[in-house]
Structure formats: structure tokens, C-alpha cells
C-alpha positions in Angstrom: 0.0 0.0 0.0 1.3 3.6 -0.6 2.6 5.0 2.6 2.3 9.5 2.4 4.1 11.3 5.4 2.8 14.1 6.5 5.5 16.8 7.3 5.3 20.2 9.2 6.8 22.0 11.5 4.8 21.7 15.0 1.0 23.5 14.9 1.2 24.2 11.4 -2.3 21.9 11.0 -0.4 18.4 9.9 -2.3 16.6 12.7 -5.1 18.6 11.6 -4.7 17.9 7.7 -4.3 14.4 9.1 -7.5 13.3 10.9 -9.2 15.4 8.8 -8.0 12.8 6.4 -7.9 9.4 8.2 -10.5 10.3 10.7 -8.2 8.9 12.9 -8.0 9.9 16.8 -5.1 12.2 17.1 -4.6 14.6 19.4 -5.0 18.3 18.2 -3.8 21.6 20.3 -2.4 25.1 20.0 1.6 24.4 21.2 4.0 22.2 19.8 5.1 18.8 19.8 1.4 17.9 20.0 2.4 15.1 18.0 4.6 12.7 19.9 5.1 9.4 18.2 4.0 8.9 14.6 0.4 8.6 13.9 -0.7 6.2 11.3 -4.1 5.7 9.8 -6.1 4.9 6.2 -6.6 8.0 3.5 -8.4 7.2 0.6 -7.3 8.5 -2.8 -10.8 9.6 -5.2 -11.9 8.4 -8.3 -14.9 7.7 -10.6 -16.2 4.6 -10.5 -16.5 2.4 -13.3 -19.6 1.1 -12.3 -21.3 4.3 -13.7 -20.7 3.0 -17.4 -22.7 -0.2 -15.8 -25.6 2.3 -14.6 -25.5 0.1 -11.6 -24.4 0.5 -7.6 -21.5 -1.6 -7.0 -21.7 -0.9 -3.0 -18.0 0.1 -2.7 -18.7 3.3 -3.8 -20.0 7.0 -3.1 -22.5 7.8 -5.1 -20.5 6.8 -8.2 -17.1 8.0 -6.3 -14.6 5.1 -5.9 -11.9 5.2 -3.1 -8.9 3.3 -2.7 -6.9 3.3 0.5 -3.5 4.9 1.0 -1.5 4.5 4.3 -0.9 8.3 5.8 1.8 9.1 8.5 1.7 11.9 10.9 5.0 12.7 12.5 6.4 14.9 14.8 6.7 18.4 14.0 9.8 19.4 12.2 12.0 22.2 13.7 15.4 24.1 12.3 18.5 21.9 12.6 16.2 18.6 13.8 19.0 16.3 11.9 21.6 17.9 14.9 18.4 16.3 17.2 16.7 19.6 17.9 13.0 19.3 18.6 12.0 15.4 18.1 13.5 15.8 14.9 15.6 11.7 14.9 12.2 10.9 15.7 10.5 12.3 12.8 12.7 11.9 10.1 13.2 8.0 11.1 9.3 8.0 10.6 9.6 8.7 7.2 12.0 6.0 6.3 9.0 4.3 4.5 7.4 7.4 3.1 6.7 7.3 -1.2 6.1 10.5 -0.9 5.8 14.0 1.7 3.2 16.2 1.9 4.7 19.4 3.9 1.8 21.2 5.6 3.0 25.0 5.6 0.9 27.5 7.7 0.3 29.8 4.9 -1.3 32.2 8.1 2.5 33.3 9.3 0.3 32.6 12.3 3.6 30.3 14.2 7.3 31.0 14.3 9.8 28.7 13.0 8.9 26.3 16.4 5.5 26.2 16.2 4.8 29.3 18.7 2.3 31.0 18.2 2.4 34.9 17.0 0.5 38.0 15.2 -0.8 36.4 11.8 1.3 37.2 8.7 4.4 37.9 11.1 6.2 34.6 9.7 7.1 34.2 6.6 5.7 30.6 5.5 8.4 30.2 2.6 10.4 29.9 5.3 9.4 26.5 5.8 9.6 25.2 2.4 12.9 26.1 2.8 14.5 24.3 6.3 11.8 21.2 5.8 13.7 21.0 2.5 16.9 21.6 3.8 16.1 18.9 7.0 14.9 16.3 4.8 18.4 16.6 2.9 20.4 16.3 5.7 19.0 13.6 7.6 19.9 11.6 4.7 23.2 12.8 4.3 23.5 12.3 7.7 22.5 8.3 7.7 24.8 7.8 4.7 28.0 9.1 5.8 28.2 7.7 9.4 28.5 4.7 7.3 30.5 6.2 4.6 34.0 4.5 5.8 33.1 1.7 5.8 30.5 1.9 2.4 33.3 3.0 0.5 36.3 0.5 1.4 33.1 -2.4 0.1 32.4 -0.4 -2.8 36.2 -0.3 -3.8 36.3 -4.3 -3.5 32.8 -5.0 -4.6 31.1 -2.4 -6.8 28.1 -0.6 -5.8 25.6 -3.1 -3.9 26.4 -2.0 -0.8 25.2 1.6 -1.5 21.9 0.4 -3.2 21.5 -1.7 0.0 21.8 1.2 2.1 19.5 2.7 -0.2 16.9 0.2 0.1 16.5 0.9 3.7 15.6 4.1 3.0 12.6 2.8 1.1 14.7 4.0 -1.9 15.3 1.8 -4.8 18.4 1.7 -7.1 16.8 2.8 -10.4 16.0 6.1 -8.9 19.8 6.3 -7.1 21.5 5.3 -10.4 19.6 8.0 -12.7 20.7 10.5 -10.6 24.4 9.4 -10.5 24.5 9.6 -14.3 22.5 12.7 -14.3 24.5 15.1 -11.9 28.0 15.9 -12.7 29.5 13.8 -10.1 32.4 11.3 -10.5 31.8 7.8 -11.7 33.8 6.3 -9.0 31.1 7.0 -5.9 34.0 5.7 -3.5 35.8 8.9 -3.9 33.2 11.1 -3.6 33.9 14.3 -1.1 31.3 15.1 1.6 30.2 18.0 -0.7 29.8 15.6 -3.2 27.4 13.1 -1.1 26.0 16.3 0.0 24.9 17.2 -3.4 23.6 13.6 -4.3 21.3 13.9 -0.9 19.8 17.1 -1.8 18.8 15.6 -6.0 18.4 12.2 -4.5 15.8 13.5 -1.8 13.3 14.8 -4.3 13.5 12.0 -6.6 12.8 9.3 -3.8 10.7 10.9 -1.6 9.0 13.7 -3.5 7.3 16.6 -1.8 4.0 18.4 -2.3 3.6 21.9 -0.5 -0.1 22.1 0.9 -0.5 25.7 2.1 -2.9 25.1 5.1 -5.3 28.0 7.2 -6.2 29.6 3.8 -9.5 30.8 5.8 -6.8 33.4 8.3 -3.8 33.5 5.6 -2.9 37.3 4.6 -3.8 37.0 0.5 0.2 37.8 -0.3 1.0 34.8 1.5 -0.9 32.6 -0.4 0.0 34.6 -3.7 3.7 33.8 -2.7 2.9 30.5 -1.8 1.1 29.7 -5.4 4.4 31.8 -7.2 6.3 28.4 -6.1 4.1 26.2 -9.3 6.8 28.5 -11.3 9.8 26.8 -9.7 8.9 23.3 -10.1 6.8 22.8 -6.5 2.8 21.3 -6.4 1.3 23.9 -3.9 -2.1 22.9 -2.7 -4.4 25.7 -1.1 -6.2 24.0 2.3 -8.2 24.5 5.0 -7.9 21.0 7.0 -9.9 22.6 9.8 -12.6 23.4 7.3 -12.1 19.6 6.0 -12.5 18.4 9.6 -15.4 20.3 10.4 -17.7 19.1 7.6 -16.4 15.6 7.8 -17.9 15.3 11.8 -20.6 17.1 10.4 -21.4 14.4 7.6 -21.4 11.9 10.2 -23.6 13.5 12.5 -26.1 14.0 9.6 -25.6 17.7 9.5 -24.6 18.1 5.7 -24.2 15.7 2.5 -20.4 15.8 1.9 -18.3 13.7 0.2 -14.4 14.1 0.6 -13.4 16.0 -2.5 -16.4 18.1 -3.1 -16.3 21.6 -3.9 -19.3 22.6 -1.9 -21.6 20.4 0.3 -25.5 20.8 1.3 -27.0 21.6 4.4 -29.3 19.2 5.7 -31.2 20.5 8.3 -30.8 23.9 8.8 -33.7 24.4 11.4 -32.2 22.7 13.8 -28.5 24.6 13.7 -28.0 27.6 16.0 -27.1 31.0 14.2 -23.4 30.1 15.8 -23.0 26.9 13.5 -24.7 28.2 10.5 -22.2 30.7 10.4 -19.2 28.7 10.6 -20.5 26.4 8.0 -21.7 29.6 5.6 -17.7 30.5 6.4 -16.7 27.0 5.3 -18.3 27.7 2.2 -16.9 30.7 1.5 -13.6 29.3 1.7 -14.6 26.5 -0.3 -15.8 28.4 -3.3 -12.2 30.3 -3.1 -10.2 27.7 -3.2 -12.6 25.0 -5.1 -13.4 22.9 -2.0 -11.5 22.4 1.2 -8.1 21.2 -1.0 -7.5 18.2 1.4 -8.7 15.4 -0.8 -7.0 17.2 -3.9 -3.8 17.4 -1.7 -4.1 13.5 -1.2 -5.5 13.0 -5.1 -2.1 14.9 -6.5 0.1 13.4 -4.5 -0.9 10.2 -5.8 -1.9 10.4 -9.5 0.2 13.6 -10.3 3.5 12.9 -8.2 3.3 9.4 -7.6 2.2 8.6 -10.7 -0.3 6.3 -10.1 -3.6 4.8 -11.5 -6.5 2.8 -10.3 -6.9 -0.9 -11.7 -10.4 -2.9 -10.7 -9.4 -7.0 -10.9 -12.7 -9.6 -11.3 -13.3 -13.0 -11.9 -16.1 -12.2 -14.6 -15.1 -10.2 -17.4 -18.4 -9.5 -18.7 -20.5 -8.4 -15.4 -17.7 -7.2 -13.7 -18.0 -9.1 -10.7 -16.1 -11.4 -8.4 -16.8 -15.3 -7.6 -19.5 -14.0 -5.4 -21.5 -12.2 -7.8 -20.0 -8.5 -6.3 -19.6 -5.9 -8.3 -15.9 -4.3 -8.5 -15.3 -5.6 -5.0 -11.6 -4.4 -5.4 -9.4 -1.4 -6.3 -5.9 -1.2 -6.6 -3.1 1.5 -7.1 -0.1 0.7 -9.3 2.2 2.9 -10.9 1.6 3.8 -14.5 3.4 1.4 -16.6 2.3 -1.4 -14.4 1.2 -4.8 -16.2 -1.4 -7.2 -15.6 1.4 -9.4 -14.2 2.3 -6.5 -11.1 -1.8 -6.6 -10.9 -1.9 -9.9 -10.2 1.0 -10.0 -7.8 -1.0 -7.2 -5.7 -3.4 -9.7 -6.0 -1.8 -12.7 -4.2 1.6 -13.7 -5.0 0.8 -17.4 -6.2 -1.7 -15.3 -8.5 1.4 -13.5 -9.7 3.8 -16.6 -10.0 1.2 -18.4 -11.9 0.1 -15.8 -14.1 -0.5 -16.7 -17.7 -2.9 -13.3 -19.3 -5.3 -11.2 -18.9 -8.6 -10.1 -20.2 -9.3 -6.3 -20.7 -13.0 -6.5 -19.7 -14.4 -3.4 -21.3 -12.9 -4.2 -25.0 -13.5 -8.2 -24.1 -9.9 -8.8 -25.6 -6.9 -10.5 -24.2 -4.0 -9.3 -23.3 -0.4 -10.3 -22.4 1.8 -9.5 -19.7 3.6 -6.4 -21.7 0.2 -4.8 -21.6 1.1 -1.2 -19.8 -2.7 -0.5 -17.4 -4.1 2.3 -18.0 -6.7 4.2 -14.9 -9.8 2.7 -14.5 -9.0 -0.7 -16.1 -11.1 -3.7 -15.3 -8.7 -6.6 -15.3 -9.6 -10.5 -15.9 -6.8 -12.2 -14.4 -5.9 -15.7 -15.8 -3.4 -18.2 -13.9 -2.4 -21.8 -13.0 -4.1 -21.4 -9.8 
């Protein structure tokens, strides 16, 4: 399953962004270090579900809304110079060991210093953040390759480079991604003899590549509008910025439960149900809600989660059944399943996400909207229905 961190420095709304995502119980408050050990909990990534071309309800849907689950980690909060051990920084970046990818929650409010105090709104620059999270992330793993360096490079004289990609690999970052990077930067061939600056350098490229980051600008409803106008300037230079409010997010998501408003995660707007029975006090935090939402096209949590998956991940959503031509499972449900794989994936990779003897005894697949076979070399494209056929 994909595994998203969730990066921040302390009370800039991560924990927020995070239940308001998972729905998990975490604890929220106004000082930092609210978040003490890692929280973990399911996100769901959205999608349309095939089962509209059907006209039919599968019953793993939303009113034609599919979503597939994601793992989400929320760490501790992420101060200046954490990689020296500042803050609970070893904590945090540890946590992220297993991250695919980082969504840094910035307090686009300037509402909290560089520690998570609080102060006068629009007093802290939030591209401040971008900044030392960036920086952090870099050196923390700097920092866990070259206290092994010594020893890396005497193997790597005698052996070649496995040792590296192992250390790599327990990073959660594979050798493909570490061996583009040494032929694309200007570094020498022999990675033995690299200089600190050199491993330095690799860190910072190698960083972004493994464990790429999406910018969500969070408290949009109290953020001066040149912050966020600085903040969205950063889709120039190469970042994802996402405009949020997670508190906004949270509120309506409580509120769907409790029957207060239709809302699906990933609306832009959402109904009140019962406005009767609301006190002028809640009808005008929801009429705020909305207000925000029309701004920003809804409350940007779910299109936070949604990019980081499909845009910088890469990914798209394959639907495996046992009957190609109802689109059902040996049971007689429809689309019971969904998977994320990343684009390029084939029916084979489906069928190890599967079950693994499904994947060892794979022999083809059926494309069950064009009723055609296919082979293994068959690249999945979103929203595929997959037949798969095996041995087993």
C-alpha cells in the first residue's frame, strides 16, 4: 500500500490535515510537539467509479465515487536543525523512512514562528518552511549515509556498488531512482571517492526524486492573501502547492457523520441538511466553510491526497474480477476491489497485488471493457477492469 508522510513543523495543521483525512483519533492543540510518536491511519485516494458505465451500484462506492486506500503518517513536528536532534526531529525523520512520498503542511497564516509558537498572523514568513523542511529532509539523509560512509566506500572499492543500493533500500529508496541520478548530476563515476560535498549534493537531488514533496499551504481561511499569492508563485519553480483548509475539511467531515450536511471528501461545496435545527453560531461557521470553499474550489484536502498520488506518484487505479463480462467477483460483487499501481504497471504487477501465487502463476489477462486478451507487456491504463488468468 502507498505509505504519504505528513511533514510540518509543529501546529502548522499536519495533525489537523491528518485526521481530517484518516479520521483517525489524534490529538490536536495550540503548542507544539502535540504530536509525539508517529500517527498512522487509512486516506483514501478519489476516483470515478466504473460502475457508472454499468448504470449500476457496486456498494463500494459513493454515489459513483470510488476510493482506494493509502496509508498516511503523521509525524512529529519538524523544527530548524532537527537532523543535529533539535525538537524530536531523529524521531520524525526515522518515521519517514517508508514514506513514497511527503506532503509538507506550511501554515500559509504566518500565524507560528519557525517552532511552532504562536504569533500576530502574517508575522512569519511561511516560505520559510519550504525552505528548512527541504533543507532537513536533505540532511538527515546525508546524515545516515556518511556515518556509514568509511566503511560503504572500502566495500564499494572491493565490490562495486551493492552496498550503496543496500543502504538505499533501507531508506525505502530503490536503485533505479539512485543510479539516474548518479549519471544525471556531474559527479564522479567512481562513488567511492566522492567528497562530503559531493554526497552532500547527491542527498539534496536524490531526496526529491525518492521521496518527493508536495507543498499544501494550510489555514487559507486566516492567511494574509500575499501569502498565499507567494505561496502559489512556487508552481513557477517546479513545487505542487495545494491551497487548504484542514480545519474546514474536519469540520464538515464530523458534520457528515452527524447528519448535518451531504459531503463527500473531494467536493467543492456540500448541502446543508437540516438547517432548522442549527444555531445561528454553526450556520455561520459552515456559511464561512463555504466561502472558503468556493475560493479555493473545496476544502483542497482530498486534492492534496489526489495529487500526491496520481500527479507525483504517478499512479492509476486498476479494478481485478473473476467475470469479465458483469464485472463481478466469484460471489457475484460488483468491482469488489481497487488497486493503485504505478503507470506502466502490467497485468502481471496486478496480479501480484493480488496474491503472489496469483502473480507466479500468471498466464494473461482479459481487458474486460474491449473483451480482448492481453499479455503480460500490456502497460494498465486508470480505470481498467482486469480479468486475471493463472495456473491457480
Amino acid at each position: 500500500m502507498i505509505k504519504i508522510g505528513i511533514a510540518g513543523k509543529p501546529n502548522s495543521g499536519k495533525s489537523t490535515f491528518f485526521k481530517s483525512a484518516t479520521l483517525a483519533d489524534v490529538e490536536i492543540a495550540n503548542y507544539p510537539f502535540t504530536t509525539i510518536d508517529a500517527n498512522q491511519g487509512i486516506a483514501f485516494a478519489r476516483s470515478v467509479c466504473p460502475c457508472n458505465e454499468l448504470d449500476v451500484h457496486c456498494g463500494h462506492c459513493k454515489d459513483g465515487i470510488r476510493f482506494t486506500p493509502i496509508e498516511m503518517i503523521d509525524v512529529a513536528g519538524l523544527v530548524p536543525d532537527a537532523h543535529l536532534g533539535k525538537g524530536l526531529g531523529n524521531e520524525f525523520l526515522d518515521n519517514l523512512r517508508q514514506a513514497d512520498a511527503i506532503i509538507d503542511v506550511i501554515d500559509a497564516s504566518g500565524s507560528t514562528d519557525e517552532n511552532g509558537n504562536i504569533v500576530e498572523v502574517g508575522r512569519y514568513d511561511p516560505l520559510k518552511e519550504v525552505d528548512f523542511i527541504e533543507k532537513e529532509l536533505s540532511m538527515w539523509l546525508y546524515n545516515v549515509i556518511h556515518r556509514d560512509w568509511n566503511r560503504i566506500s572500502r566495500k564499494m572499492r572491493q565490490d562495486g556498488l551493492n552496498i550503496f543500493f543496500d543502504k538505499l533500500a533501507g531508506l525505502n529508496i530503490n536503485r533505479q531512482d539512485a543510479i539516474y541520478l548518479i549519471n544525471k548530476i556531474d559527479l564522479p563515476d567512481e562513488v567511492y571517492r566522492w567528497s562530503d560535498e559531493e554526497l552532500m549534493l547527491f542527498s539534496n537531488h536524490l531526496i526529491k526524486k525518492s521521496k518527493p514533496i508536495l507543498i499544501v499551504a494550510n489555514k487559507v481561511d486566516i492567511a494574509p492573501e500575499e501569502n498565499i499569492a507567494r505561496l502559489q508563485k512556487l508552481n513557477e519553480k517546479g513545487y505542487k502547492v495545494i491551497l487548504t483548509t484542514a480545519d474546514g475539511e474536519l469540520a464538515l467531515r464530523f458534520a457528515e457523520k452527524r447528519g448535518i450536511v451531504k459531503y463527500i471528501p473531494g467536493d467543492k461545496d456540500f448541502d446543508i441538511i437540516n438547517v432548522e435545527g442549527l444555531n445561528k453560531k454553526q450556520l455561520d461557521a459552515l456559511y464561512f466553510i463555504k466561502g472558503i470553499m468556493k475560493k479555493i474550489g473545496g476544502t483542497g484536502v482530498q486534492e492534496a491526497i489526489n495529487t500526491a498520488v496520481f500527479d507525483i506518484l504517478n499512479m492509476v487505479v486498476v479494478y481485478p474480477v473473476e467475470n469479465e463480462k458483469k464485472w463481478t467477483d466469484k460471489n457475484g460483487n460488483i468491482l469488489p476491489d481497487s488497486f493503485l499501481l504505478k503507470r506502466g504497471s502490467t497485468p502481471r504487477d496486478l496480479a501480484y497485488q493480488v496474491h503472489s501465487e496469483i502473480g507466479d502463476s500468471f498466464l494473461f489477462a482479459i481487458d474486460s471493457r474491449r473483451n480482448m486478451r492481453v499479455g503480460e507487456n500490456y502497460e494498465l491504463k486508470d480505470n481498467d477492469v482486469i480479468k486475471i488468468v493463472s495456473t491457480k
